[in-house]
FITIFI-846036 format. One record per residue: residue number from 0; x, y, z of N, C-alpha, C, O in turn. Coordinates in nm, 4 decimals. Layout:
N
+-----+----------+----------+----------+----------+----------+----------+----------+----------+----------+----------+----------+----------+
! num !      n.x !      n.y !      n.z !     ca.x !     ca.y !     ca.z !      c.x !      c.y !      c.z !      o.x !      o.y !      o.z !
+-----+----------+----------+----------+----------+----------+----------+----------+----------+----------+----------+----------+----------+
! NUM !        X !        Y !        Z !        X !        Y !        Z !        X !        Y !        Z !        X !        Y !        Z !
...
+-----+----------+----------+----------+----------+----------+----------+----------+----------+----------+----------+----------+----------+
This chain:
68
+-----+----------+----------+----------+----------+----------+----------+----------+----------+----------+----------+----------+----------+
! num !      n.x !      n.y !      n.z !     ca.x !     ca.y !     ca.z !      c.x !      c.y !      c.z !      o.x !      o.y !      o.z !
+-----+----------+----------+----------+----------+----------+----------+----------+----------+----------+----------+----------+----------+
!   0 !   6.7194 !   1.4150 !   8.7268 !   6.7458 !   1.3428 !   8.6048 !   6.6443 !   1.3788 !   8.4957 !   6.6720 !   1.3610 !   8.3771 !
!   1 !   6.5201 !   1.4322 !   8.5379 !   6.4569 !   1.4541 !   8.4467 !   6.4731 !   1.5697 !   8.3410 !   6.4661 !   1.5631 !   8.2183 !
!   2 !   6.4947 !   1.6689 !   8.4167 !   6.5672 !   1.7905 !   8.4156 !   6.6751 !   1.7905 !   8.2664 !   6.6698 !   1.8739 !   8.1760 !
!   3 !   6.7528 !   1.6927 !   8.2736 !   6.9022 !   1.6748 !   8.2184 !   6.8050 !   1.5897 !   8.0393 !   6.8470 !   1.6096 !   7.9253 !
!   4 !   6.6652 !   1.4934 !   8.0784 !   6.6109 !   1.4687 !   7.9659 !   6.5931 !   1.6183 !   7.9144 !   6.6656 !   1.6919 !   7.8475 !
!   5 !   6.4906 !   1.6311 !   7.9618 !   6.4166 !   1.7494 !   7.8992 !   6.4925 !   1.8700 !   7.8240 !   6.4526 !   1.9378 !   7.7293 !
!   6 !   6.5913 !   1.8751 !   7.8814 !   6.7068 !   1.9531 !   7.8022 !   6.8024 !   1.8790 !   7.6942 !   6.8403 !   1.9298 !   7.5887 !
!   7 !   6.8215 !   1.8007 !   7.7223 !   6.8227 !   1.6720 !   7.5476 !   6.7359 !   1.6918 !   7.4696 !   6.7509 !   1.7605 !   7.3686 !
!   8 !   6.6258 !   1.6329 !   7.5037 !   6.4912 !   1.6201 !   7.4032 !   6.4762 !   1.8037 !   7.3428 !   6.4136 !   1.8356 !   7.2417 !
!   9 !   6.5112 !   1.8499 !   7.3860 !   6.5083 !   1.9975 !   7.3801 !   6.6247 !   2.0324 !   7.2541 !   6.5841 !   2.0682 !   7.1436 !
!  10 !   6.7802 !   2.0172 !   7.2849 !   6.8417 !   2.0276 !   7.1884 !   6.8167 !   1.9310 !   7.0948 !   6.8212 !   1.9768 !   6.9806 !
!  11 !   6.7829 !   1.7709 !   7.1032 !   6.7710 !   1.6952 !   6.9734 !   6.6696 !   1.7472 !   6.8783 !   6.6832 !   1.7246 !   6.7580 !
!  12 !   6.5672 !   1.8167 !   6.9246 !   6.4168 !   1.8938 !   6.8796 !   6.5139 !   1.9860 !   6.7771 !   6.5385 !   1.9454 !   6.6635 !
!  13 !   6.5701 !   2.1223 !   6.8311 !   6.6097 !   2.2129 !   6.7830 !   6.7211 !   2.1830 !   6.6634 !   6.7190 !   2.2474 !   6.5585 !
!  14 !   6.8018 !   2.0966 !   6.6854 !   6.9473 !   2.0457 !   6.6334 !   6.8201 !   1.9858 !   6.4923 !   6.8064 !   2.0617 !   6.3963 !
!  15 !   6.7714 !   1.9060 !   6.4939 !   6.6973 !   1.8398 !   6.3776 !   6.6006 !   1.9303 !   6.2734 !   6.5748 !   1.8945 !   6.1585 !
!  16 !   6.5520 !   2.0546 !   6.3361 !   6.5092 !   2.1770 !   6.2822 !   6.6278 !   2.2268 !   6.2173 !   6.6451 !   2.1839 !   6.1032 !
!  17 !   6.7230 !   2.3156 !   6.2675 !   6.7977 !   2.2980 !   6.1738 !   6.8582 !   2.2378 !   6.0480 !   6.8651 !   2.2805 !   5.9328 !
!  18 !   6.8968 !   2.1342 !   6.1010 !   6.9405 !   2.0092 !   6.0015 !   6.8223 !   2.0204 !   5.8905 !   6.8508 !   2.0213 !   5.7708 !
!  19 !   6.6894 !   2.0288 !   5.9361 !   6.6013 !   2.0012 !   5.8100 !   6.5976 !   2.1356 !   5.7419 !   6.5622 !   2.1370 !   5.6241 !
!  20 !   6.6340 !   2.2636 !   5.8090 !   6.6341 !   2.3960 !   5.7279 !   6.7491 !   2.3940 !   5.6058 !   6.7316 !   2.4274 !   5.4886 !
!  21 !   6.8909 !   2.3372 !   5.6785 !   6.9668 !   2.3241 !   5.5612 !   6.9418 !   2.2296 !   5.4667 !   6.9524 !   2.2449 !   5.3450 !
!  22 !   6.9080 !   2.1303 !   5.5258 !   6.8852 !   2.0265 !   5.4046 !   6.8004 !   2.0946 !   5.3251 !   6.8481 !   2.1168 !   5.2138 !
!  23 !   6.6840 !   2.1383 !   5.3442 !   6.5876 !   2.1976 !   5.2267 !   6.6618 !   2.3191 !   5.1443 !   6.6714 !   2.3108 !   5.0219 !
!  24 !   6.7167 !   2.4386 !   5.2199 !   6.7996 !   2.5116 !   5.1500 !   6.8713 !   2.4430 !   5.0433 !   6.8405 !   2.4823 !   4.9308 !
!  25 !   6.9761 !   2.3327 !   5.0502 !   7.0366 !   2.2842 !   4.9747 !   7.0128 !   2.2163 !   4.8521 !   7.0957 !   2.1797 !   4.7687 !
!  26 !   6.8237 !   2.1979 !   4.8514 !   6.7577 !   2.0812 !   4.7756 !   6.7608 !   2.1883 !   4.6073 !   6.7406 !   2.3088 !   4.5929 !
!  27 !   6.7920 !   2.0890 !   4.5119 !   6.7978 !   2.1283 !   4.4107 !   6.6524 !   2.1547 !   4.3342 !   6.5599 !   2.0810 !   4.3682 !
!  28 !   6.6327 !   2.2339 !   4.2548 !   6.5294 !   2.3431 !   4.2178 !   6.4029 !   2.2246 !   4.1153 !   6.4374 !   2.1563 !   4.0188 !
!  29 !   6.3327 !   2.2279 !   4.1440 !   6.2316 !   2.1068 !   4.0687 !   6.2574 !   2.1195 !   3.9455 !   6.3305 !   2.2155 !   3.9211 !
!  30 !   6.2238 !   2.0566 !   3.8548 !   6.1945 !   2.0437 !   3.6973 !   6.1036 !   2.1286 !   3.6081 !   6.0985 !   2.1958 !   3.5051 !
!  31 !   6.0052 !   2.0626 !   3.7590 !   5.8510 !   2.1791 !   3.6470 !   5.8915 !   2.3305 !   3.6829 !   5.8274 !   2.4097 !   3.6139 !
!  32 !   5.9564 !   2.3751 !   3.7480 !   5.9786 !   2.4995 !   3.7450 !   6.0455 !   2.5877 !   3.6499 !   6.1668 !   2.5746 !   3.6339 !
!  33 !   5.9772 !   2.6802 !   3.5820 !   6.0374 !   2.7184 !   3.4337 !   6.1597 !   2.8210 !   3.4581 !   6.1316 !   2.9265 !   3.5151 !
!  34 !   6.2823 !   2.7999 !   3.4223 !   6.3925 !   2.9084 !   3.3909 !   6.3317 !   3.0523 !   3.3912 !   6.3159 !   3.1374 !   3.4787 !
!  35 !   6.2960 !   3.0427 !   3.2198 !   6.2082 !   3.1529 !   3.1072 !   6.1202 !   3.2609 !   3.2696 !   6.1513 !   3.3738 !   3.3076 !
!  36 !   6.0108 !   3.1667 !   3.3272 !   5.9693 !   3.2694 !   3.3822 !   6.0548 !   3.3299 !   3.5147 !   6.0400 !   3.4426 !   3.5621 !
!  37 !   6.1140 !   3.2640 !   3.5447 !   6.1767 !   3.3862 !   3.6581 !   6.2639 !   3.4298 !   3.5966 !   6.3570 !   3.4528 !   3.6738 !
!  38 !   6.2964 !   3.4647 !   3.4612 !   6.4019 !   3.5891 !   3.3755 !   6.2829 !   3.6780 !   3.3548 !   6.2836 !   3.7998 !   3.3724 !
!  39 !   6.1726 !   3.6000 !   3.3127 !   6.0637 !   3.7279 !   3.2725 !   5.9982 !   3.8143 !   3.3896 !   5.9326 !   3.9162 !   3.3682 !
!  40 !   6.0332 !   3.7419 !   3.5613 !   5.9953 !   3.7709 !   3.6594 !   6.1049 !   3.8797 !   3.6587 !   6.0659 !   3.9889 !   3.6172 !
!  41 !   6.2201 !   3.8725 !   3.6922 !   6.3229 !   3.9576 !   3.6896 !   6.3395 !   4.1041 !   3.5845 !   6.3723 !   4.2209 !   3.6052 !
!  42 !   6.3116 !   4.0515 !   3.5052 !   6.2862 !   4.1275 !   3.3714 !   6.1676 !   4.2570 !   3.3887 !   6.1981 !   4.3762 !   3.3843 !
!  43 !   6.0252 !   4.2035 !   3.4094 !   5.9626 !   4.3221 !   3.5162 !   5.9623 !   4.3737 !   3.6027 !   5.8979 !   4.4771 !   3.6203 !
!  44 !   6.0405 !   4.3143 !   3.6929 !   6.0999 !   4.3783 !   3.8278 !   6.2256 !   4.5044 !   3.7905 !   6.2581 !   4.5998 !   3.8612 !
!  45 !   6.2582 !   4.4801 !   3.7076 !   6.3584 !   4.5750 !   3.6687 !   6.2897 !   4.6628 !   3.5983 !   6.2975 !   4.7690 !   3.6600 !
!  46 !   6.2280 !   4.6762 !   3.5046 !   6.1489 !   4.7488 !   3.4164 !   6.0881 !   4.8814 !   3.5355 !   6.1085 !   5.0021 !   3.5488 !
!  47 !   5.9922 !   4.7597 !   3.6167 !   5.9444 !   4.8538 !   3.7431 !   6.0389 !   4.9638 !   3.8198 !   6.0064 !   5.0820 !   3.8304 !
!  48 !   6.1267 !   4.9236 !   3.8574 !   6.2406 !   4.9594 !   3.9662 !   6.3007 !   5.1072 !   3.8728 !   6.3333 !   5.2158 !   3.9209 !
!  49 !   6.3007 !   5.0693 !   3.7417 !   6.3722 !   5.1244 !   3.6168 !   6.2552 !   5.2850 !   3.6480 !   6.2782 !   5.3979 !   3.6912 !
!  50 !   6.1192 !   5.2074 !   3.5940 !   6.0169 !   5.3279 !   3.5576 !   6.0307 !   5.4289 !   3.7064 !   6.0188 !   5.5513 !   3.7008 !
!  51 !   6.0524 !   5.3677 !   3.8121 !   6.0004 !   5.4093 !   3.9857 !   6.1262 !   5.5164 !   3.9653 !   6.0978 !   5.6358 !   3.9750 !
!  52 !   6.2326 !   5.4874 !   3.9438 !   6.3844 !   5.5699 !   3.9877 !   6.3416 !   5.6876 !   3.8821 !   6.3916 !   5.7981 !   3.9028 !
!  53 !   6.2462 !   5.6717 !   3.7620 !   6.2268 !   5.7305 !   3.6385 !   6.1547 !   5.8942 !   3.7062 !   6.1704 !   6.0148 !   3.6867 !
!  54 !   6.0817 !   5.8151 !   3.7821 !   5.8975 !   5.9277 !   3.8329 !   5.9871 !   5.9797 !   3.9499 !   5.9471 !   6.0919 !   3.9810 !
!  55 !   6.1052 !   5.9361 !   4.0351 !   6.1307 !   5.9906 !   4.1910 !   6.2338 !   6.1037 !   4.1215 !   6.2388 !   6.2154 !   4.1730 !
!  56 !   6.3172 !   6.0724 !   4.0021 !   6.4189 !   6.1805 !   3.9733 !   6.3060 !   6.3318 !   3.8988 !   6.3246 !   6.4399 !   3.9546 !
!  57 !   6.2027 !   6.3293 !   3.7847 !   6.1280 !   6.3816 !   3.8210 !   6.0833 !   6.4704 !   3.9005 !   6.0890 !   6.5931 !   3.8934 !
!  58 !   6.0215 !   6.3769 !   4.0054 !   5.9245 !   6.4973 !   4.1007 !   6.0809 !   6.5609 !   4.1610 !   6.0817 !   6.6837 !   4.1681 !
!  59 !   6.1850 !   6.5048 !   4.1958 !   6.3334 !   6.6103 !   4.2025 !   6.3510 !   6.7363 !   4.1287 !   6.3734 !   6.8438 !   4.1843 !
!  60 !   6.3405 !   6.7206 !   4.0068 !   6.3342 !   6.7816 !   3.9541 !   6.2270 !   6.8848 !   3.9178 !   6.2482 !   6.9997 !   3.8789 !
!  61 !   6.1496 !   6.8460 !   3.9302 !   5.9929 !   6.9953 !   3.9541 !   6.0400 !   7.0344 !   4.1135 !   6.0973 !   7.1410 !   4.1362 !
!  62 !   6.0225 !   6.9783 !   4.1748 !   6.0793 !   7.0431 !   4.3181 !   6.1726 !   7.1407 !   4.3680 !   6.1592 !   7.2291 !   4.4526 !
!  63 !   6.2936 !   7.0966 !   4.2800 !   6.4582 !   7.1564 !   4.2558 !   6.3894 !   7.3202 !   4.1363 !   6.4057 !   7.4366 !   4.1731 !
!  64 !   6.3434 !   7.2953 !   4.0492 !   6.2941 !   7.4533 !   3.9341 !   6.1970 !   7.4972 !   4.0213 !   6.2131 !   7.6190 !   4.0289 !
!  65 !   6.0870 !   7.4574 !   4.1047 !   6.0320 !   7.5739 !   4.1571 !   6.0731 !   7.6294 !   4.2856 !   5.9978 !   7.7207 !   4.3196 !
!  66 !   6.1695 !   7.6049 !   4.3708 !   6.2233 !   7.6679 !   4.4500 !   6.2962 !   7.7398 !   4.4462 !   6.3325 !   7.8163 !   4.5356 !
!  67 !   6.3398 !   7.7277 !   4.3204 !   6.4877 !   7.8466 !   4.2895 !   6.4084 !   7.9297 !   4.2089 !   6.4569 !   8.0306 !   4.1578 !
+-----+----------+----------+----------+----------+----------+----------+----------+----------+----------+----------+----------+----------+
């Protein structure tokens, strides 16, 4: 019988972890948290990503003219 607890207490443990992962997933986004900066977060992330694809086509390209 103990056996049959311990494996309860076991799923009620796990089952309530869950439950609290979605619930927090679901929780709506605070107040003090500004819009503005995660566009301006996004906004340099792209810029970056932008300049990186900029420097890799590049060194392609010096690579690609001195082999031929």
């Amino acid at each position: 019988m103990t056996v049959v607890w311990v494996v309860v207490g076991a799923f009620v443990v796990v089952a309530g972890a869950a439950w609290a992962a979605v619930a927090r997933r679901g929780r709506r986004v605070d107040v003090a948290d500004d819009p503005a900066a995660g566009r301006e977060a996004r906004g340099r992330q792209h810029r970056y990503e932008a300049e990186r694809h900029g420097d890799q086509g590049d060194t392609w390209q010096r690579g690609r003219e001195s082999s031929g």
